[in-house]
KOLVEX-484905 format. One record per residue (C-alpha): residue in three letters; residue number from 0; x, y negated, z. Coordinates in steps of 0.25 Angstrom, whole numbers, plus 5000, padded with zeros to 4 digits. Layout:
aa:ALA | i:NUM | x:X | y:Y | z:Z
...
This chain:
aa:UNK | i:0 | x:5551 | y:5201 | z:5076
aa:UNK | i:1 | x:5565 | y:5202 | z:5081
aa:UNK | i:2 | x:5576 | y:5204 | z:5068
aa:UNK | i:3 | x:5589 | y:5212 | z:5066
aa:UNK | i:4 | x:5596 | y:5199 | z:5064
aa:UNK | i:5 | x:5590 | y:5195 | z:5078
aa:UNK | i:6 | x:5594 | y:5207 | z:5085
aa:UNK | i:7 | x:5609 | y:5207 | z:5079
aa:UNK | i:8 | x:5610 | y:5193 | z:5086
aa:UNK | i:9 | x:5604 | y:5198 | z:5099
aa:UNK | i:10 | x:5613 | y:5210 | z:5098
aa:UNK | i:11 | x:5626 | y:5200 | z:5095
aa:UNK | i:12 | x:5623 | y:5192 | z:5109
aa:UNK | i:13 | x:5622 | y:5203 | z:5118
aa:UNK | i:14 | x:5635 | y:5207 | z:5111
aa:UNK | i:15 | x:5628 | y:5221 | z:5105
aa:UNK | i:16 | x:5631 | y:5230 | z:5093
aa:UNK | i:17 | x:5619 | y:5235 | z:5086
aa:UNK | i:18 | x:5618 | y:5245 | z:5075
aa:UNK | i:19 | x:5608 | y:5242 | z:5062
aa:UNK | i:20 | x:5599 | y:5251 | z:5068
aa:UNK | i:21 | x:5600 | y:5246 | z:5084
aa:UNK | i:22 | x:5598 | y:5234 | z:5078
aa:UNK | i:23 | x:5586 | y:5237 | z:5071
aa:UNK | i:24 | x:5578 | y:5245 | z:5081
aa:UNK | i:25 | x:5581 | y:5233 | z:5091
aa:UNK | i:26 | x:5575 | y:5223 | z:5081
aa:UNK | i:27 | x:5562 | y:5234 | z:5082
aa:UNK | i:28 | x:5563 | y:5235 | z:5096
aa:UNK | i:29 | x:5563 | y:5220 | z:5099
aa:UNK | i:30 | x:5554 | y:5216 | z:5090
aa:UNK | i:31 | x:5543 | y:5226 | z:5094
aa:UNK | i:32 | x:5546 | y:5220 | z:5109
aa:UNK | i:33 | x:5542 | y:5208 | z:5104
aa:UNK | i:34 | x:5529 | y:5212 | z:5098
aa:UNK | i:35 | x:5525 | y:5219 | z:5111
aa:UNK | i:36 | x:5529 | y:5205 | z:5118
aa:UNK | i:37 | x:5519 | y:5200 | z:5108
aa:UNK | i:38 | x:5508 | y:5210 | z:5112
aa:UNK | i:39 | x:5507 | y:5206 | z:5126
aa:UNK | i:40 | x:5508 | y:5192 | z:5124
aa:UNK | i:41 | x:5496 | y:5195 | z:5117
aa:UNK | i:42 | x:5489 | y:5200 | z:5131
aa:UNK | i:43 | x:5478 | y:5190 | z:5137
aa:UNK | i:44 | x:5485 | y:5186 | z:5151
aa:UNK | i:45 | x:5476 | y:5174 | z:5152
aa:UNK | i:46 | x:5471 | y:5174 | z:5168
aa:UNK | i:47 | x:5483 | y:5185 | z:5172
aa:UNK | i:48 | x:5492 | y:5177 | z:5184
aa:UNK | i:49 | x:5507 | y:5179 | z:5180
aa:UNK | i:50 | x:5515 | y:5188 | z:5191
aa:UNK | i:51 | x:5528 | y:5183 | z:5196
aa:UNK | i:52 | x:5528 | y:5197 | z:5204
aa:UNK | i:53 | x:5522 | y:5210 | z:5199
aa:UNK | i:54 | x:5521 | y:5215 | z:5215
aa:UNK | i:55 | x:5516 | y:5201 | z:5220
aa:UNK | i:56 | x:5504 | y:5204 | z:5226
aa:UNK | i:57 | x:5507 | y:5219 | z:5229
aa:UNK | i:58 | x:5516 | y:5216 | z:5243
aa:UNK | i:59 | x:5513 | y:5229 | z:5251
aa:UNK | i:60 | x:5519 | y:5237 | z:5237
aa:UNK | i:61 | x:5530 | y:5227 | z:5231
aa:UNK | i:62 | x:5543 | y:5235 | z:5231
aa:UNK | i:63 | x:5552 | y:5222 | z:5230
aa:UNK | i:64 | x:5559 | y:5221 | z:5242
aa:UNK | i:65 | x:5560 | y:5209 | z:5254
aa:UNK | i:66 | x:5567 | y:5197 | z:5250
aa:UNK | i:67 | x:5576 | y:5196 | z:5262
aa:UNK | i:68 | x:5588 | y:5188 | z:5262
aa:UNK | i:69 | x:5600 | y:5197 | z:5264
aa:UNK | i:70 | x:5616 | y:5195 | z:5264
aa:UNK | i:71 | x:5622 | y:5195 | z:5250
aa:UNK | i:72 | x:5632 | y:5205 | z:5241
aa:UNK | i:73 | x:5647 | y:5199 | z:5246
aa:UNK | i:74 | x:5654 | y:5195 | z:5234
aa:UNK | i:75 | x:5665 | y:5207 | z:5238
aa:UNK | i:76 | x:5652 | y:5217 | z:5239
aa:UNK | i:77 | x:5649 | y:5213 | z:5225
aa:UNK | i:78 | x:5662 | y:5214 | z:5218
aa:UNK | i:79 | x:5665 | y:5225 | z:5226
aa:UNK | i:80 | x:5662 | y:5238 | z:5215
aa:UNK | i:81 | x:5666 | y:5227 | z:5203
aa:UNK | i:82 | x:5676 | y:5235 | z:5194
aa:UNK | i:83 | x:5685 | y:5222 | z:5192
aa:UNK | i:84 | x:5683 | y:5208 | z:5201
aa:UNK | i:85 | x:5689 | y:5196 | z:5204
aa:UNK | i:86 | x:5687 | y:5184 | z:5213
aa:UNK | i:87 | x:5675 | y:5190 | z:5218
aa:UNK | i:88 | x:5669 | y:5190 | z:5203
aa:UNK | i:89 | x:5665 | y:5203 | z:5195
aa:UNK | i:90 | x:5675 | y:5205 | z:5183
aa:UNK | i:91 | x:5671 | y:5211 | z:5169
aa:UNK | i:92 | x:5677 | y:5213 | z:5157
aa:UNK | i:93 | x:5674 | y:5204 | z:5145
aa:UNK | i:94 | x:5663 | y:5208 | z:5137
aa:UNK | i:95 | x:5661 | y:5200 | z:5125
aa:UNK | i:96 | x:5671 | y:5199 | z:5116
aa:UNK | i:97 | x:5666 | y:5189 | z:5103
């Protein structure tokens, strides 16, 4: 069961403000993802072959497209729609401020 006091930390790294109640329904929210993780670990897999790729076997329909090497983005291509940039480097404002 995930606690207030849990969500109030998780909240404080990610540098977010949570009212009582946010903080209450997230502490819900969470802790009824976890029990629902519970349940399917509960689910007999015993004999099921892991899948490292859902399409794997399904070639003549797999959307993915070709692995082909192709030339890439240039450095000025990439900065170019940037707001602020220096050096070749995207610039942002600073965003924490403990």
């Amino acid at each position: 069961m995930i606690t207030e006091e849990r969500v109030r930390y998780v909240a404080g790294l990610a540098n977010l403000t949570l009212s009582d109640r946010e903080i209450h329904r997230m502490a819900a929210d969470l802790s009824g993802i976890l029990v629902h993780i519970d349940k399917l670990n509960e689910i007999d897999t015993e004999g099921v072959e892991p899948m490292a790729q859902v399409l794997f076997d399904n070639e003549e329909t797999a959307t993915l497209r070709a692995d082909v090497e192709r030339p890439s983005l240039s450095n000025a291509d990439a900065v170019a729609n940037a707001a602020i940039t220096s050096g070749g480097y995207f610039k942002v404002p600073k965003v924490i401020e403990r």
